[in-house]
C-alpha positions in Angstrom: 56.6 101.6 81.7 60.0 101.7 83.5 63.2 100.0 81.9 63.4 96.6 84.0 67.1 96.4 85.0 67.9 93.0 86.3 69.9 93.2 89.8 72.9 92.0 90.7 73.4 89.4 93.0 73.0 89.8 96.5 72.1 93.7 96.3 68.5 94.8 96.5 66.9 97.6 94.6 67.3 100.4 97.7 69.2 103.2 96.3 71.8 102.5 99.3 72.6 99.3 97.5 73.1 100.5 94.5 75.9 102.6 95.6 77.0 99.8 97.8 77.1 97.8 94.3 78.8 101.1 92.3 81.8 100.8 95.3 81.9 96.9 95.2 82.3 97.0 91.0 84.8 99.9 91.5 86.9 98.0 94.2 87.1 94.8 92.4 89.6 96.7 89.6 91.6 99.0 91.8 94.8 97.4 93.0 95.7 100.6 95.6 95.3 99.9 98.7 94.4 103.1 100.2 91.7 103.5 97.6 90.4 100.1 98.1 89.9 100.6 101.6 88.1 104.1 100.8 85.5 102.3 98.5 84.9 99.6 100.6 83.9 102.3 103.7 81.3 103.7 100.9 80.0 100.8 100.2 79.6 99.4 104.3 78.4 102.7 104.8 75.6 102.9 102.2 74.5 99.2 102.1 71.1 98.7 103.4 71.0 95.0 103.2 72.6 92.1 105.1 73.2 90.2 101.6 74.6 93.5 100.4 77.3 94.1 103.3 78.5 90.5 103.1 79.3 91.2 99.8 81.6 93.8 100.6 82.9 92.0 103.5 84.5 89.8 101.6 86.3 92.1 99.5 88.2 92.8 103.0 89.8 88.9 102.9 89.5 88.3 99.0 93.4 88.1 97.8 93.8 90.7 95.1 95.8 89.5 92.3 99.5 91.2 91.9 100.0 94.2 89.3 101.6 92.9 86.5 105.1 94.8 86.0 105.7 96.4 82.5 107.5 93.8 80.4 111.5 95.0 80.6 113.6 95.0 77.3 114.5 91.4 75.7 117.9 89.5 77.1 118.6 87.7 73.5 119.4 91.7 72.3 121.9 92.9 74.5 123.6 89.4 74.2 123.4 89.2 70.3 125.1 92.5 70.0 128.1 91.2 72.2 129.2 88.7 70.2 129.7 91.2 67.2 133.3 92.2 66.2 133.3 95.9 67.0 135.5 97.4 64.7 136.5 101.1 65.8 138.3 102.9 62.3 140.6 105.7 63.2 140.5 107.2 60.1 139.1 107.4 56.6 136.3 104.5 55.8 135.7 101.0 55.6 136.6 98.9 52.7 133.2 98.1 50.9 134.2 94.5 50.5 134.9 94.1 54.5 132.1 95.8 55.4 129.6 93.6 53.9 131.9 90.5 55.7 131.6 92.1 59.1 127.3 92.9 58.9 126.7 89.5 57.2 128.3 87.7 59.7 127.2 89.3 63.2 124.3 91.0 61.5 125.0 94.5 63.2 123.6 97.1 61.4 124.9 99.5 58.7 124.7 102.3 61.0 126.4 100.5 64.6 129.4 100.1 61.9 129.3 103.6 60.4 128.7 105.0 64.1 131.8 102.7 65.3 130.1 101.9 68.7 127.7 99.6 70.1 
């Protein structure tokens, strides 16, 4: 007894559709152009029915949805650090008593103060 598959939508069970359907899937995900086009010329080419090759038709006019961009670094950082003191010692160290005043009140780190840059 053969596994019964249930068919997608508007694709029949010739083996022509079902690499129609394997290039319409694929195409859905793929937001390159030049790839896009390439599966959906496998998928006109290999369709057997009418129902089939509308399908992918309209993956010619269907708007693809825009690549989200990689999320850039925070603003609230870079404009937190600018209102710390910055404190550049020429010599020897810090006082220990002035050095817990400056990192309690701008909250720069222990090593930003040791390093004496920012």
């Amino acid at each position: 007894m053969p596994l019964s598959i249930p068919l997608p939508p508007h694709f029949t069970d010739h083996p022509g559709d079902a690499v129609a359907y394997q290039a319409f899937k694929a195409c859905q995900s793929i937001p390159d152009l030049a790839q896009r086009t390439q599966l959906i010329s496998r998928g006109l080419r290999y369709a057997h029915s009418e129902s089939a090759r509308k399908q992918i038709e309209q993956l010619l006019t269907a708007p693809r949805l825009p690549t989200p961009y990689p999320p850039g670094c925070p603003s609230t950082a870079s404009t937190a650090m600018n209102n710390c003191p910055r404190i550049f010692p020429v010599a020897g160290k810090f006082p220990p008593f002035s050095h817990r005043l400056v990192s309690n009140s701008c909250r720069c780190t222990d090593r930003t103060l040791r390093l004496g840059t920012l």
